[in-house]
DRENPA-3360 file (N, C-alpha, C; in nm, 2 decimals, always signed):
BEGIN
1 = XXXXXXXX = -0.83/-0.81/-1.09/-0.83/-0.72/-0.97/-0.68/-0.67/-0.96 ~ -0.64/-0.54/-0.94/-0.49/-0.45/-0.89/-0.53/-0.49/-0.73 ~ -0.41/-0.51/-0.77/-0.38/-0.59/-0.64/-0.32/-0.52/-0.53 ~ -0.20/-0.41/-0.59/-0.16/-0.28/-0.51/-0.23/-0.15/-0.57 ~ -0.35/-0.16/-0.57/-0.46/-0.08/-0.63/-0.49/+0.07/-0.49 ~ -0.44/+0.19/-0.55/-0.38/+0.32/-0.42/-0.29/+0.31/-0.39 ~ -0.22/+0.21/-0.40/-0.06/+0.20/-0.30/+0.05/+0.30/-0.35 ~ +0.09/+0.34/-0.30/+0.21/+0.43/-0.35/+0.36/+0.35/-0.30;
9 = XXXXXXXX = +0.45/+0.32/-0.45/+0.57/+0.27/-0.38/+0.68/+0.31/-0.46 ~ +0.81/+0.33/-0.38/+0.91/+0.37/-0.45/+1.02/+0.26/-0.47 ~ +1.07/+0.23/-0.57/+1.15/+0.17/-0.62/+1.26/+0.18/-0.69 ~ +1.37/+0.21/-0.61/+1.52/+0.27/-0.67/+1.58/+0.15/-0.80 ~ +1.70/+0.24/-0.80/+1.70/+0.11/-0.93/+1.65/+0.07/-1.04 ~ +1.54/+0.16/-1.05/+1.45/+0.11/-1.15/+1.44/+0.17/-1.29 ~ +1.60/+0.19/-1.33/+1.58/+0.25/-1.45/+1.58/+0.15/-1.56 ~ +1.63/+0.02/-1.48/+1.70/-0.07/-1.54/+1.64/-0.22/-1.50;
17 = XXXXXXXX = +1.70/-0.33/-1.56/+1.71/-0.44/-1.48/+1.56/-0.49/-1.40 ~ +1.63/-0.53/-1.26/+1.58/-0.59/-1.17/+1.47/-0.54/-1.15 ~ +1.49/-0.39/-1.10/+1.42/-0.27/-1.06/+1.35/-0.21/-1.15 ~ +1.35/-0.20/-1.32/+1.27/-0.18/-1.36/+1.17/-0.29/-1.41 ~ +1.20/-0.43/-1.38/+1.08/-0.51/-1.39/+0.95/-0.49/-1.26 ~ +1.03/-0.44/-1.14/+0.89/-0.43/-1.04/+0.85/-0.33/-1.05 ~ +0.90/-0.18/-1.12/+0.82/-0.11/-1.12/+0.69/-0.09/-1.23 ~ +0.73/-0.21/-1.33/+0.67/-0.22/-1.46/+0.51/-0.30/-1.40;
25 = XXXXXXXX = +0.55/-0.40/-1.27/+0.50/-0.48/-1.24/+0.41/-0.45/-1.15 ~ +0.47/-0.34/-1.03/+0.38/-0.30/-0.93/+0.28/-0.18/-1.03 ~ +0.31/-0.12/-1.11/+0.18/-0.05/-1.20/+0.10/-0.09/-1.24 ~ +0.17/-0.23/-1.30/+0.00/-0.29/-1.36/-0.07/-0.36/-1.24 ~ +0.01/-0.38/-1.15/-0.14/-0.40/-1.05/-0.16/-0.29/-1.01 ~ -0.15/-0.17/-1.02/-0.21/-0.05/-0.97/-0.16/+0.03/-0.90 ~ -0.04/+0.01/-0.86/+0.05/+0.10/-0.80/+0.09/+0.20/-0.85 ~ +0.11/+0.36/-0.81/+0.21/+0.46/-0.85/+0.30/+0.45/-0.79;
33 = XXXXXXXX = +0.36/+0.44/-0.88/+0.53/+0.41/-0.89/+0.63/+0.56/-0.88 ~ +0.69/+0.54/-0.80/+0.85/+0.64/-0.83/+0.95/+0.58/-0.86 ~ +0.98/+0.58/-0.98/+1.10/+0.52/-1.00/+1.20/+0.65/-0.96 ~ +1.29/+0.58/-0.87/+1.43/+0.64/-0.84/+1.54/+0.57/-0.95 ~ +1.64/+0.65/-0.98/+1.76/+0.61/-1.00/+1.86/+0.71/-1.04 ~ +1.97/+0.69/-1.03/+2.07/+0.82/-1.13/+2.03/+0.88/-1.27 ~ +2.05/+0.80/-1.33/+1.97/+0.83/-1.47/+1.84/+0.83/-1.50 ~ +1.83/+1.02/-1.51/+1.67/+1.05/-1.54/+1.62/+1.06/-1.63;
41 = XXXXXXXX = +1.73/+1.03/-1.79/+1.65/+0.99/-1.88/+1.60/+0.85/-1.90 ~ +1.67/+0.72/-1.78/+1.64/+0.58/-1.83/+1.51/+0.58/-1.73 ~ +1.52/+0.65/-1.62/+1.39/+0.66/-1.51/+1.23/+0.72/-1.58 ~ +1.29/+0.78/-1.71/+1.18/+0.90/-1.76/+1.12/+0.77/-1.85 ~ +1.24/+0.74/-1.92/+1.14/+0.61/-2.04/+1.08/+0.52/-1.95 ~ +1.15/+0.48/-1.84/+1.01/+0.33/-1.75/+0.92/+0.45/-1.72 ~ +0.90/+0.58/-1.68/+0.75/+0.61/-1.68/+0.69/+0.62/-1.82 ~ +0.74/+0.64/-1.88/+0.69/+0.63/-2.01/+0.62/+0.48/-2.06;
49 = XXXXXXXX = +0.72/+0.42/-2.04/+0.59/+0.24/-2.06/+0.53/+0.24/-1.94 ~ +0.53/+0.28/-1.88/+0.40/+0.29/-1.73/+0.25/+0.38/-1.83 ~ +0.31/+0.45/-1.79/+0.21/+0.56/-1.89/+0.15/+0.49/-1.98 ~ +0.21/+0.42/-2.08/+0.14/+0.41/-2.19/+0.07/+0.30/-2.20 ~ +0.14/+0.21/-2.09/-0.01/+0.07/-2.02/-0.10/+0.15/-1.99 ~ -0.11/+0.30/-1.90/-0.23/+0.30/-1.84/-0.20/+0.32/-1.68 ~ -0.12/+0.31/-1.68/-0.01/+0.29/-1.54/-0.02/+0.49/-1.50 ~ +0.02/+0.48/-1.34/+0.06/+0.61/-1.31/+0.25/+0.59/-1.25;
57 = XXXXXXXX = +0.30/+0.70/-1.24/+0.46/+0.69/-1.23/+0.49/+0.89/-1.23 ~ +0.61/+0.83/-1.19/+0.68/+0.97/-1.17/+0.84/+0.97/-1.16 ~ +0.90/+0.97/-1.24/+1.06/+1.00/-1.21/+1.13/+1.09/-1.15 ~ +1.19/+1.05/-1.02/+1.24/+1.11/-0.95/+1.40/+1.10/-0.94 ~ +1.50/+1.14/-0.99/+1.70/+1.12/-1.04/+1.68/+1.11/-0.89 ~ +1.78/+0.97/-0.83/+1.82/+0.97/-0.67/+1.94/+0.92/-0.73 ~ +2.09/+0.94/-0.63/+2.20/+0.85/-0.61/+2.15/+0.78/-0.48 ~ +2.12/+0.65/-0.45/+2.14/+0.59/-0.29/+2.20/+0.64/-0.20;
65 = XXXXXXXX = +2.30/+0.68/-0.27/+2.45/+0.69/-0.17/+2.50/+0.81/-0.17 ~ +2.40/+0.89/-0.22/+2.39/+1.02/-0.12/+2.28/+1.07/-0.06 ~ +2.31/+1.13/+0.08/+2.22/+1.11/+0.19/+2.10/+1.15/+0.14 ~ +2.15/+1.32/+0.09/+2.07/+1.42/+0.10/+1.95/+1.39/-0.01 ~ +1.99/+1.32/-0.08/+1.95/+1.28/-0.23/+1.83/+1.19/-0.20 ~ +1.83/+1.09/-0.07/+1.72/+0.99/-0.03/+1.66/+1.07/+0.03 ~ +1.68/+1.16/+0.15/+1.58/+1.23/+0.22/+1.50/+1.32/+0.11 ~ +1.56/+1.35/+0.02/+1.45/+1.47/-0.04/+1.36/+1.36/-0.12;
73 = XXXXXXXX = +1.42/+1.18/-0.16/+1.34/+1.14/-0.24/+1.21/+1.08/-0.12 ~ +1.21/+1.06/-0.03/+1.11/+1.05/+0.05/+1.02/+1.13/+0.09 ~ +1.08/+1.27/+0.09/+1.02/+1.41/+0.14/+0.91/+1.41/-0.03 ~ +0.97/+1.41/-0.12/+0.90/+1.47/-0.23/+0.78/+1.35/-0.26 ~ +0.86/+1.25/-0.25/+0.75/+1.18/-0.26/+0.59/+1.18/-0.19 ~ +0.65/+1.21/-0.06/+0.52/+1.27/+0.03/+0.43/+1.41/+0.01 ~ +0.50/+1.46/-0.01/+0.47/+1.60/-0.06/+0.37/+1.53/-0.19 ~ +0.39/+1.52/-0.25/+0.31/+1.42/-0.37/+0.21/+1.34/-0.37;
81 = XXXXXXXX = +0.24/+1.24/-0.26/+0.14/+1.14/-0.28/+0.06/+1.11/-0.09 ~ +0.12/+1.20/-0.04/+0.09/+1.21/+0.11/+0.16/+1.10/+0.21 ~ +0.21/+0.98/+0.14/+0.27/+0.89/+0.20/+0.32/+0.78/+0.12 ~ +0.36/+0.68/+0.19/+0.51/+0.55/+0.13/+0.43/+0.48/+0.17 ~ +0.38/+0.35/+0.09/+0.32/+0.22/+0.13/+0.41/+0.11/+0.13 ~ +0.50/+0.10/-0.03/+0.55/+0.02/-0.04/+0.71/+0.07/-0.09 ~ +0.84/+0.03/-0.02/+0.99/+0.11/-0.06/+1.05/-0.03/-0.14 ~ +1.09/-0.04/-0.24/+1.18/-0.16/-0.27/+1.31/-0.10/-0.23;
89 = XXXXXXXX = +1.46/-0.12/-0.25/+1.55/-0.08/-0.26/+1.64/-0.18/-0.28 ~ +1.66/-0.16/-0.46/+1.67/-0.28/-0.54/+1.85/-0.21/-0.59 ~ +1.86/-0.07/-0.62/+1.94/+0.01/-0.64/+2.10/-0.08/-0.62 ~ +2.15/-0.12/-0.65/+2.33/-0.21/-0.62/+2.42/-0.21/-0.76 ~ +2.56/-0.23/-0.70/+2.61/-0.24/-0.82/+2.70/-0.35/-0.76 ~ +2.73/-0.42/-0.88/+2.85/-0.56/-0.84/+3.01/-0.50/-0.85 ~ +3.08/-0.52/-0.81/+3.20/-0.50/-0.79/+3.31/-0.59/-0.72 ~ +3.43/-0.58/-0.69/+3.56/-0.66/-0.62/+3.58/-0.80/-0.74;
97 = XXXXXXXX = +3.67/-0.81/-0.71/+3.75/-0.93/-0.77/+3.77/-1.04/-0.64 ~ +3.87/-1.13/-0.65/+3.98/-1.19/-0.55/+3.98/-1.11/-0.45 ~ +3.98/-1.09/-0.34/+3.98/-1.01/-0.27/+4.13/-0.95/-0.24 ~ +4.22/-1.05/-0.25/+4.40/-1.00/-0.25/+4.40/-0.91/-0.37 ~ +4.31/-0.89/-0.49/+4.34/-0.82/-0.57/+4.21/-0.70/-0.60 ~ +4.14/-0.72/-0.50/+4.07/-0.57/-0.48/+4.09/-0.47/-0.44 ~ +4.13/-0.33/-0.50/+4.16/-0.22/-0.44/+4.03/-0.17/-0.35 ~ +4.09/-0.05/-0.24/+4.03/+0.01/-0.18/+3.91/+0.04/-0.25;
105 = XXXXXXXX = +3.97/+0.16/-0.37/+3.84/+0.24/-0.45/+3.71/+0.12/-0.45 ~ +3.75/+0.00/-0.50/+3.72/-0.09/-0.61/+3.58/-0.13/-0.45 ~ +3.63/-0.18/-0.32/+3.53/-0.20/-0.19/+3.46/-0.09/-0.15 ~ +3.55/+0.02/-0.22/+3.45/+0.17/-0.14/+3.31/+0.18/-0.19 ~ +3.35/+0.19/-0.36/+3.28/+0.20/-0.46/+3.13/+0.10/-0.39 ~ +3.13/-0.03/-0.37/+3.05/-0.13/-0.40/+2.96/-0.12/-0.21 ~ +3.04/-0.08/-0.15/+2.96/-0.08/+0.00/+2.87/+0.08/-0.01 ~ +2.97/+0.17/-0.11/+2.88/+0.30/-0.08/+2.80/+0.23/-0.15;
113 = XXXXXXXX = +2.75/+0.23/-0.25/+2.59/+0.21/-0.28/+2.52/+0.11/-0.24 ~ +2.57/-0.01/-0.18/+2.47/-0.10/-0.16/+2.44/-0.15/-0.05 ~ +2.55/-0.09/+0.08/+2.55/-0.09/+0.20/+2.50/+0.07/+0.27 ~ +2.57/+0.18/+0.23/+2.52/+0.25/+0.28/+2.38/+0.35/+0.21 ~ +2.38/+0.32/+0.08/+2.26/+0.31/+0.00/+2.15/+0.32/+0.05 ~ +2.12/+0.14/+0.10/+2.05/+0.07/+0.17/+2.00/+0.08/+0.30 ~ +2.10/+0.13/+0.39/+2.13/+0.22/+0.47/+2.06/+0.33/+0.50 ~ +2.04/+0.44/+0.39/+1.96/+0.56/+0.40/+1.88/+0.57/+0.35;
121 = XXXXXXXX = +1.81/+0.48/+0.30/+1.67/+0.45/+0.20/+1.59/+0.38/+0.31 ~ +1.65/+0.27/+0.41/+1.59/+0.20/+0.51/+1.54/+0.30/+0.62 ~ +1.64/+0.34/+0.65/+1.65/+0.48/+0.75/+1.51/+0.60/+0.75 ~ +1.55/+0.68/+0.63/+1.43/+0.71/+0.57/+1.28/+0.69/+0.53 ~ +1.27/+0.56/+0.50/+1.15/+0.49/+0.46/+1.12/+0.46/+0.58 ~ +1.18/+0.40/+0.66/+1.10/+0.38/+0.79/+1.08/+0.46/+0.88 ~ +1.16/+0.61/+0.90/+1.10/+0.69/+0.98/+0.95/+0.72/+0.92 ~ +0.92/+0.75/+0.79/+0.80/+0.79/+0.73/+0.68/+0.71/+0.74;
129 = XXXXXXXX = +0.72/+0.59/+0.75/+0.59/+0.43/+0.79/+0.60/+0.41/+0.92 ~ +0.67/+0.48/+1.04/+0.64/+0.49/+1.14/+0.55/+0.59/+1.22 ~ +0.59/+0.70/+1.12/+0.48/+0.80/+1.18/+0.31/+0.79/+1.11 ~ +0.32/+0.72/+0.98/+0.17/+0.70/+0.90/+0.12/+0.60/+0.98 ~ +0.20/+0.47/+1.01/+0.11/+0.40/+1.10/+0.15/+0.24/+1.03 ~ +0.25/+0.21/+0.92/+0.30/+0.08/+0.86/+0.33/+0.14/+0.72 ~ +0.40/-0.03/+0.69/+0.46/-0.03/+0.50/+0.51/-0.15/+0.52 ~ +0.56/-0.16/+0.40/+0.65/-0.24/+0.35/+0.78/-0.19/+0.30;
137 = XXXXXXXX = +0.88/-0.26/+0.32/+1.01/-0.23/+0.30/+1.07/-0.33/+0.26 ~ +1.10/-0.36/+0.14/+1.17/-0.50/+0.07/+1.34/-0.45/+0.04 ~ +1.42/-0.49/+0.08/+1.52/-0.52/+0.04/+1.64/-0.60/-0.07 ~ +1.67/-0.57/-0.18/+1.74/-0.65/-0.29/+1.86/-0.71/-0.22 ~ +1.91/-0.87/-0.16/+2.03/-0.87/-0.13/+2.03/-0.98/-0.27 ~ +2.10/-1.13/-0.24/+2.13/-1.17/-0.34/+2.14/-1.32/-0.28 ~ +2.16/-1.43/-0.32/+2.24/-1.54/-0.30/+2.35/-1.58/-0.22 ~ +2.45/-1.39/-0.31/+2.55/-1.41/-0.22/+2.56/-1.37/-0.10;
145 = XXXXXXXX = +2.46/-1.31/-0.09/+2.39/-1.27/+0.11/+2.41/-1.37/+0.21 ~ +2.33/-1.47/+0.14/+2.33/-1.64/+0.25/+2.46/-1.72/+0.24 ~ +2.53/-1.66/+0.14/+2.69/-1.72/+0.09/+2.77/-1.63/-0.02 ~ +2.88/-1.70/+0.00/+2.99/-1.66/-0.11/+3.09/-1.72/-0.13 ~ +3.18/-1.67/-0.28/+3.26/-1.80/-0.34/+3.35/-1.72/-0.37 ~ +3.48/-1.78/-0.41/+3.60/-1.72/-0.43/+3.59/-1.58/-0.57 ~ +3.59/-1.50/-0.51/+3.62/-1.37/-0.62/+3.44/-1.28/-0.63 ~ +3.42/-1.31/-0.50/+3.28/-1.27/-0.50/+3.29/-1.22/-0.34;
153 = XXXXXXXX = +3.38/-1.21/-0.27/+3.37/-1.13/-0.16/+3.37/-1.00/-0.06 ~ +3.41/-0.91/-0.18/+3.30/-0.75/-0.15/+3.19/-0.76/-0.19 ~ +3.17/-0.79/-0.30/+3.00/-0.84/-0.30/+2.92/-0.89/-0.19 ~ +2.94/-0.99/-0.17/+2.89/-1.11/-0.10/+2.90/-0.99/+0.05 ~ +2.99/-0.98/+0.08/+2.97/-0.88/+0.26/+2.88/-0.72/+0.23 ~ +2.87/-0.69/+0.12/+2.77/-0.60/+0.08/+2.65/-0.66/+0.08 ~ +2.58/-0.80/+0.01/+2.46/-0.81/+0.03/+2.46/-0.92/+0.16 ~ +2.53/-0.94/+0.22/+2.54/-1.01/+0.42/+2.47/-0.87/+0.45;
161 = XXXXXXXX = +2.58/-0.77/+0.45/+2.56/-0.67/+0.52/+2.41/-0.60/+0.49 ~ +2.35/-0.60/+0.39/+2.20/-0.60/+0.37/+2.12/-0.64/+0.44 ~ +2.14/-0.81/+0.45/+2.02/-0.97/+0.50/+2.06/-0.86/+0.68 ~ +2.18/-0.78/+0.71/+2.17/-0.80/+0.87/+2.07/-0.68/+0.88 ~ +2.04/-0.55/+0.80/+2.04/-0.46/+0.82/+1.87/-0.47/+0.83 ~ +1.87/-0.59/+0.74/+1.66/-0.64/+0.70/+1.62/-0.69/+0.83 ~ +1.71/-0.79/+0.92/+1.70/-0.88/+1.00/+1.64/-0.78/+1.07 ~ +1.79/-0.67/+1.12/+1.75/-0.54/+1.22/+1.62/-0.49/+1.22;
169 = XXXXXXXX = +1.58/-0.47/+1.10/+1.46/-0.33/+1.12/+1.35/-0.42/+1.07 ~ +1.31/-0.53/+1.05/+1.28/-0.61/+1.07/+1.21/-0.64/+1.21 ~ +1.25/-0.67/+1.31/+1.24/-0.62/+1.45/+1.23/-0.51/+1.51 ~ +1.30/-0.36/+1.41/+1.23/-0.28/+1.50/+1.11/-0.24/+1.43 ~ +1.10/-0.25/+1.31/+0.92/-0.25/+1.25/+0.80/-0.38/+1.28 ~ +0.82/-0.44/+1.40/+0.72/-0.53/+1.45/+0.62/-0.47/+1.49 ~ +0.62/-0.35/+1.58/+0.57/-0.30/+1.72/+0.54/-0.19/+1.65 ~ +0.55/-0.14/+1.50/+0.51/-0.02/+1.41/+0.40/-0.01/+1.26;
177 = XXXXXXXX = +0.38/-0.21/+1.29/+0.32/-0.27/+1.14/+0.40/-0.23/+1.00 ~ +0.53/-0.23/+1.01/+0.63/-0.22/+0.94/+0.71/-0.38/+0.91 ~ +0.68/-0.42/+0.78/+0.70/-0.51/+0.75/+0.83/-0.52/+0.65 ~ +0.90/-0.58/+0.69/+1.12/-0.54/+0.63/+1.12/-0.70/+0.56 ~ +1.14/-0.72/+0.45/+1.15/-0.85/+0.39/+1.34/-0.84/+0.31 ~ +1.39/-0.95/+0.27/+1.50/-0.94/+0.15/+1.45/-1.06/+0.04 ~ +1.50/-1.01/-0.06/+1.47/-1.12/-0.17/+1.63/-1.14/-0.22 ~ +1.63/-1.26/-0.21/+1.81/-1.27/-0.24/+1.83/-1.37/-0.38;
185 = XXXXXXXX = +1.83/-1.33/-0.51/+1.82/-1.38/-0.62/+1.95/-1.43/-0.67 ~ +1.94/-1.54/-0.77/+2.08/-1.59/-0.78/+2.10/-1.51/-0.96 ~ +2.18/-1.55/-1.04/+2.21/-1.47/-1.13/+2.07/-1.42/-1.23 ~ +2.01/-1.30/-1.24/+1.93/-1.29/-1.34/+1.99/-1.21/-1.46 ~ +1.85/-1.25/-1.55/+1.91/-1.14/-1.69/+1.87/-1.06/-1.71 ~ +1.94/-0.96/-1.63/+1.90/-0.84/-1.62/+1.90/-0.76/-1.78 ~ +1.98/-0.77/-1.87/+1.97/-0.71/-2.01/+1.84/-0.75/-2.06 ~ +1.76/-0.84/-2.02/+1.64/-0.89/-2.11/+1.51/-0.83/-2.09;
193 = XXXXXXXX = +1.53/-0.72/-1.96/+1.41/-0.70/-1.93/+1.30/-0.59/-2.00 ~ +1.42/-0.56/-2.15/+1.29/-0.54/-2.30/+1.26/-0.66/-2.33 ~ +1.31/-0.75/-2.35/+1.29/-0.89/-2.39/+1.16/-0.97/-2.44 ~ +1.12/-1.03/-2.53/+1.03/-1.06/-2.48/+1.04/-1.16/-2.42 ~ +0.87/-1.23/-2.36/+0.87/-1.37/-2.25/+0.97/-1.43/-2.34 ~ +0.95/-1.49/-2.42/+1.00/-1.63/-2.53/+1.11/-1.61/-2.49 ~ +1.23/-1.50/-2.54/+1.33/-1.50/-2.53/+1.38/-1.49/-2.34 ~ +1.33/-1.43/-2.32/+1.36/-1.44/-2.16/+1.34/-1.59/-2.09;
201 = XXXXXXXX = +1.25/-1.69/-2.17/+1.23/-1.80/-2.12/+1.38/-1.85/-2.19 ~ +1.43/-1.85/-2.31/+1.54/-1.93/-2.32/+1.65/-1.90/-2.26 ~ +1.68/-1.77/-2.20/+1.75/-1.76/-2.11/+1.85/-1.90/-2.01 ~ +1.95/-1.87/-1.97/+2.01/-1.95/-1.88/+2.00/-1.88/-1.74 ~ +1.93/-1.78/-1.77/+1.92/-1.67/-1.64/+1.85/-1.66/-1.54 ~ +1.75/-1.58/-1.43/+1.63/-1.62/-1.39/+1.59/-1.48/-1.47 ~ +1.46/-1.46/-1.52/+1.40/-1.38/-1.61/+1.34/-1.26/-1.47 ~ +1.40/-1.17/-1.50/+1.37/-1.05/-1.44/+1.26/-1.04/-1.40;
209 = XXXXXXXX = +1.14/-1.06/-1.46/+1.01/-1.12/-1.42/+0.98/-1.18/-1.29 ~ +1.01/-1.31/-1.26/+1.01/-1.35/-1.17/+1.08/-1.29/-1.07 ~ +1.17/-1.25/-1.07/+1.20/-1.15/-0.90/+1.10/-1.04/-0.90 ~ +1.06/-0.96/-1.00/+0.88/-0.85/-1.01/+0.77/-0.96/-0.91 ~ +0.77/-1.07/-0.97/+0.66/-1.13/-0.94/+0.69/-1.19/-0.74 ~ +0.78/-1.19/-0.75/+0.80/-1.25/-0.58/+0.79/-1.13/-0.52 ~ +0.86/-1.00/-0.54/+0.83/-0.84/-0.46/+0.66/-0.82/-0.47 ~ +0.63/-0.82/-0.58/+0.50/-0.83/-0.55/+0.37/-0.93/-0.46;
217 = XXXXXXXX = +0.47/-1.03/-0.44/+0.41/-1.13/-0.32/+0.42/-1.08/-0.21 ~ +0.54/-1.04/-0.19/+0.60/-0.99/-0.02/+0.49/-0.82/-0.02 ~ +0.45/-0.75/-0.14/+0.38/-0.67/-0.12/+0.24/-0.68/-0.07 ~ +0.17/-0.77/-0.13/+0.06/-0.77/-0.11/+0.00/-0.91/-0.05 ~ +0.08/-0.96/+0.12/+0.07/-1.03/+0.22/-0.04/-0.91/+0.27 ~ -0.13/-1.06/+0.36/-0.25/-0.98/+0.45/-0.14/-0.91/+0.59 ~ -0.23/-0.90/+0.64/-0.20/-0.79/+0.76/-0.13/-0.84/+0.85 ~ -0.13/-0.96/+0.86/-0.08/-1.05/+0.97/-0.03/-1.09/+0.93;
225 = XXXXXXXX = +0.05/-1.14/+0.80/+0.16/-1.23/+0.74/+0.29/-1.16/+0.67 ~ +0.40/-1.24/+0.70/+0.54/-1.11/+0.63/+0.67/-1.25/+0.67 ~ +0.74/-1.23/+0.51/+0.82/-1.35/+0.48/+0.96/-1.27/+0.49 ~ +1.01/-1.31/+0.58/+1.14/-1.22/+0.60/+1.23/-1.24/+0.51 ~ +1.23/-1.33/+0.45/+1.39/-1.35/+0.33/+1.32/-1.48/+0.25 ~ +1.35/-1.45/+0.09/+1.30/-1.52/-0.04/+1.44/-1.56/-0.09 ~ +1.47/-1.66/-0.11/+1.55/-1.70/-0.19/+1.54/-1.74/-0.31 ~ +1.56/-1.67/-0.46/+1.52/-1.76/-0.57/+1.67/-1.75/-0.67;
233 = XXXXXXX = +1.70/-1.92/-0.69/+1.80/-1.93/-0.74/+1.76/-1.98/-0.89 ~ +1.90/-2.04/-0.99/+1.85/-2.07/-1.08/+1.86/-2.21/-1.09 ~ +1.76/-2.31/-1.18/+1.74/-2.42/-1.19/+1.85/-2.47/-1.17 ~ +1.93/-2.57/-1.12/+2.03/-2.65/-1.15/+2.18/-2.57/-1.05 ~ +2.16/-2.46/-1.01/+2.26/-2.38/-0.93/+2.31/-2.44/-0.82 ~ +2.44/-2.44/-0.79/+2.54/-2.58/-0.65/+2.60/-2.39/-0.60 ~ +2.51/-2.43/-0.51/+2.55/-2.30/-0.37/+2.52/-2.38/-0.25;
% end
């Protein structure tokens, strides 16, 4: 059984990595997928292995972290598929050093896309599941969301600043059947997600797979159940 079988969901990020394992993932259970990301030729190949499972998809070029860029990817999407069931907003980039030795650029860089990214994808997606009547809205923060360690602190206040933004709308999507989750993952390997299983199992990493497979948990909760924040770390990890 497709499990997100009609669902329409957009998933930034997903040219690559993280983001292209759930969109690989929400297809085969039945989901049409938009993959967003900057790069429309790496967005065009994941519909292309969508497609050629059998899968439906559509590549749509977004930057997060420009406004106008998320509103039209929500607008077109609608225009398209009539509405948003499910938004991941997996889209981040890692950046800062030491923090005494992080330049300006170097914090601008890493909060524009992952703070205010996140920001206008949440924004957007929820005005649109408020007027249809619910969704789901998953959030990508990290590990370093619930904490952080020396040389990891623009990071770490970019994905805080995430867990507060999920917490927020979270609460204001109670009262709208708007369900706001975060999945906060500790290091994965994100290069393996051609990989096959074998190799991704010998990994020291968590296999990009498994964070597909927990978004698609937080997706397809019944009507009355929603896990506000997932933590999956790796075996043996001292956080």
């Amino acid at each position: 059984m497709q499990r997100l079988k009609d669902k329409i969901a957009i998933v930034t990020g997903s040219s690559s990595g993280i983001g292209k394992a759930i969109a690989l993932c929400f297809a085969q259970e039945g989901a049409t997928v938009v993959v967003a990301a900057r790069r429309l030729r790496k967005c065009e190949e994941t519909v292309g292995q969508i497609e050629a499972a059998g899968g439906r998809a559509v590549a749509l070029q977004t930057d997060v972290a420009v406004e106008s860029q998320v509103e039209e990817l929500i607008a077109e999407t609608v225009r398209r598929y009539r509405r948003v069931d499910i938004l991941v907003n997996n889209a981040g980039v890692f950046g800062g050093r030491r923090i005494v030795d992080t330049t300006t650029d170097e914090f601008d860089e890493v909060m524009r896309t992952n703070v205010r990214g996140t920001f206008f994808c949440c924004r957007a997606g929820f005005a649109q599941m408020k007027q249809q009547g619910g969704g789901a809205i998953i959030n990508m923060s990290s590990v370093a969301g619930v904490q952080a360690w020396s040389g990891t602190g623009t990071y770490s206040a970019s994905k805080h600043a995430i867990m507060a933004l999920t917490k927020s709308l979270a609460d204001e999507g109670r009262e709208h059947r708007i369900k706001v989750s975060a999945i906060c993952p500790g290091g994965v390997a994100d290069e393996l997600v051609e990989a096959t299983k074998e190799a991704r199992a010998g990994s020291d990493h968590i296999d990009p797979f498994d964070i597909a497979e927990t978004a698609l948990y937080l997706a397809c909760l019944g009507p009355q159940a929603v896990v506000h924040q997932i933590v999956v770390d790796r075996v043996g990890a001292d956080w």
